[in-house]
C-alpha positions in Angstrom: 42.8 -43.1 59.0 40.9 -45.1 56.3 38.5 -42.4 55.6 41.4 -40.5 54.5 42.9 -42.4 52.4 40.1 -42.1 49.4 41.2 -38.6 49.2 44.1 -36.7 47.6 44.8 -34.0 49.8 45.7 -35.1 54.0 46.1 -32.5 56.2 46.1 -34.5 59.3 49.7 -34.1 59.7 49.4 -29.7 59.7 46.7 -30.2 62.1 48.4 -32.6 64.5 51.5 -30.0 64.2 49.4 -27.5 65.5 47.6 -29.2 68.6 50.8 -30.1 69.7 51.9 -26.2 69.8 48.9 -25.2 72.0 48.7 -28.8 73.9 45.5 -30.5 72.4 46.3 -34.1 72.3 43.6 -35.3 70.0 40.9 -34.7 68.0 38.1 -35.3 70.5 40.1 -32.8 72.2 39.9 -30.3 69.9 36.3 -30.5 68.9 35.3 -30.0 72.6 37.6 -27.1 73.0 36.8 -25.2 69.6 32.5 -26.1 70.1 32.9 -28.1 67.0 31.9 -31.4 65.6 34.2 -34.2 64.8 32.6 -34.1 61.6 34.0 -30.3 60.7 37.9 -31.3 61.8 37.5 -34.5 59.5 36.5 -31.8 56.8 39.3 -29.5 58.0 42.0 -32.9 57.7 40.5 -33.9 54.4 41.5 -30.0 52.3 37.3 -29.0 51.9 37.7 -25.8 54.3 36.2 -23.7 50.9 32.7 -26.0 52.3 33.3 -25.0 55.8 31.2 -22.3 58.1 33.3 -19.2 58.7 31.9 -19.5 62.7 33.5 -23.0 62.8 36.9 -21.9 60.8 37.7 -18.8 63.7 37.1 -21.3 66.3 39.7 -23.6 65.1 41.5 -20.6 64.2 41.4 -19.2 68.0 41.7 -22.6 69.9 44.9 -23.0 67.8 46.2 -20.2 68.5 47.0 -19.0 64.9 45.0 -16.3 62.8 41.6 -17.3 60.1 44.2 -16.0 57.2 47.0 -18.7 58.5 44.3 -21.3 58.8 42.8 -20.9 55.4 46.4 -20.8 53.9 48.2 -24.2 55.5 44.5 -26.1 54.8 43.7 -24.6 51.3 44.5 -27.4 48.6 44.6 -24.1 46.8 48.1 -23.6 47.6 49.6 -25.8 44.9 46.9 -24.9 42.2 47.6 -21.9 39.7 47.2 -18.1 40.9 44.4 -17.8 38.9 42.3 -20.3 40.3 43.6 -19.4 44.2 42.7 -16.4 43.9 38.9 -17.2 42.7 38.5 -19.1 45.6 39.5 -16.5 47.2 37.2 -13.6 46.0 34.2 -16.5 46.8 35.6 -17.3 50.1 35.7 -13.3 50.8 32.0 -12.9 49.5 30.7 -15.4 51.5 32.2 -14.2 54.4 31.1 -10.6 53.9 27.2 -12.2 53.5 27.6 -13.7 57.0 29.3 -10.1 58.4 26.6 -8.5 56.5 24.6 -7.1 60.2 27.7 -6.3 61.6 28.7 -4.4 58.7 25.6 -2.5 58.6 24.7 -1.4 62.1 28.5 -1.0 63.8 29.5 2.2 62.2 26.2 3.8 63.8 26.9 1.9 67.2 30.6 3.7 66.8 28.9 6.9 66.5 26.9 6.7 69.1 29.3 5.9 71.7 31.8 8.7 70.1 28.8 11.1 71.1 28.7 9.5 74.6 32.0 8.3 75.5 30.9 7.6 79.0 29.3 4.5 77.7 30.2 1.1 78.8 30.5 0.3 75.4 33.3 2.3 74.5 35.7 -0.6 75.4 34.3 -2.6 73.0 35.3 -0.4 70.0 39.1 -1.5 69.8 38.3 -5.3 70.3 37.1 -4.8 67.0 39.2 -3.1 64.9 40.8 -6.5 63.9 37.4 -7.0 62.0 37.5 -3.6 60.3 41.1 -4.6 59.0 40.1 -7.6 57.8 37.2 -6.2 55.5 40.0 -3.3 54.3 42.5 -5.6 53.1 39.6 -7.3 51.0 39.1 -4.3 49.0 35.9 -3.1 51.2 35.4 0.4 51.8 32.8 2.3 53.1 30.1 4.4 51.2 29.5 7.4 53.3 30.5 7.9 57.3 27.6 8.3 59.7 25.7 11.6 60.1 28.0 13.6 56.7 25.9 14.8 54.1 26.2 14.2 50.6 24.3 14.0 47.3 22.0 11.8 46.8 22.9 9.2 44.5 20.2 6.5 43.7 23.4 4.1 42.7 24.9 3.8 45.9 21.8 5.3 48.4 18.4 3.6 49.6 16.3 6.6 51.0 14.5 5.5 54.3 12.0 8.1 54.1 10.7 11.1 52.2 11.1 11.9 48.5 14.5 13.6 46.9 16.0 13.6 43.4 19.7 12.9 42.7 21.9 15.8 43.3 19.7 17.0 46.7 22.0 16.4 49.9 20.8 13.7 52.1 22.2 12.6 55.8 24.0 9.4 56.1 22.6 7.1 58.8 23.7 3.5 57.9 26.9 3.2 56.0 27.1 1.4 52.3 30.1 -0.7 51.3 31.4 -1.3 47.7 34.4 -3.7 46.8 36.2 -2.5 44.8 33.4 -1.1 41.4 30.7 -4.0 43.0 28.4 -2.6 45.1 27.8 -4.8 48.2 25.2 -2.8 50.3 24.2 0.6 49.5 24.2 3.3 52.6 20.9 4.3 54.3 20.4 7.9 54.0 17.4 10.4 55.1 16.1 14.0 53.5 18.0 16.8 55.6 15.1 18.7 56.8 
């Protein structure tokens, strides 16, 4: 308890609230349930989640039975600073997490499109397990540039051409999705010449 005491925020308490709800009688405990080191629920009981891995914040989140958006808000020291400031930390926290969902972001609309072509395949289970994921990135603002396989004009400010040579204005196929929050462009969508 001593290593807490040199700091100004103890959320030891919250946590120990918590493991009691889902039966997790100590810290030990919890580390070997969630895959994570003592270290990160020290960091977790002393308010510095902002310096915390998202992979190690949904673990905690799922062993403890409550949702990343729940954990972030009862942990954040945030919660007693000015809007202003909570909801910088915010946008960062959101752009962090958006780099480290950046594959996923990129290649599952074309996985989706496959399997809606082939609905036979095993994969097409695996579709609704993540919606949760694709709600997450639409309440941040995130929204997709272009669906897979719809033509559009090109447009060199949202487009990266994988092959071939076009000018703006010529339509182009869409085979990896773009994303933009809100007027910042996060990753512009792959497109190809229609031949």
């Amino acid at each position: 308890m001593s290593e807490l005491n040199s700091y100004t925020s103890d959320y030891t308490p919250t946590l120990k609230k918590l493991m009691v709800e889902v039966k997790i009688s100590n810290f030990k405990q919890l580390s070997q349930q969630a895959g994570v080191s003592e270290k990160q629920i020290l960091h977790l009981r002393r308010g510095k989640i902002k310096q915390m891995r998202l992979e190690v914040l949904l673990a905690l989140a799922s062993t403890l039975s409550i949702s990343l958006e729940e954990l972030v808000r009862q942990f954040s020291p945030e919660s007693i600073s000015p809007s202003r400031e909570k909801q910088s930390s915010r946008e960062k926290f959101e752009l962090e997490s958006l780099e480290i969902l950046e594959s996923w972001l990129l290649q599952w609309p074309t996985a989706v499109s496959a399997i809606a072509q082939n609905p036979d395949l095993p994969a097409q289970r695996v579709i609704k397990l993540l919606n949760p994921v694709e709600k997450l990135i639409q309440s941040w603002g995130v929204s997709k540039i272009g669906q897979v396989g719809e033509e559009m004009p090109y447009n060199p400010q949202k487009h990266q051409l994988l092959s071939g040579n076009v000018t703006a204005g010529e339509t182009v196929r869409v085979r990896y999705v773009g994303y933009q929050k809100g007027n910042k462009l996060l990753y512009r969508a792959k497109v190809e010449p229609i031949d």
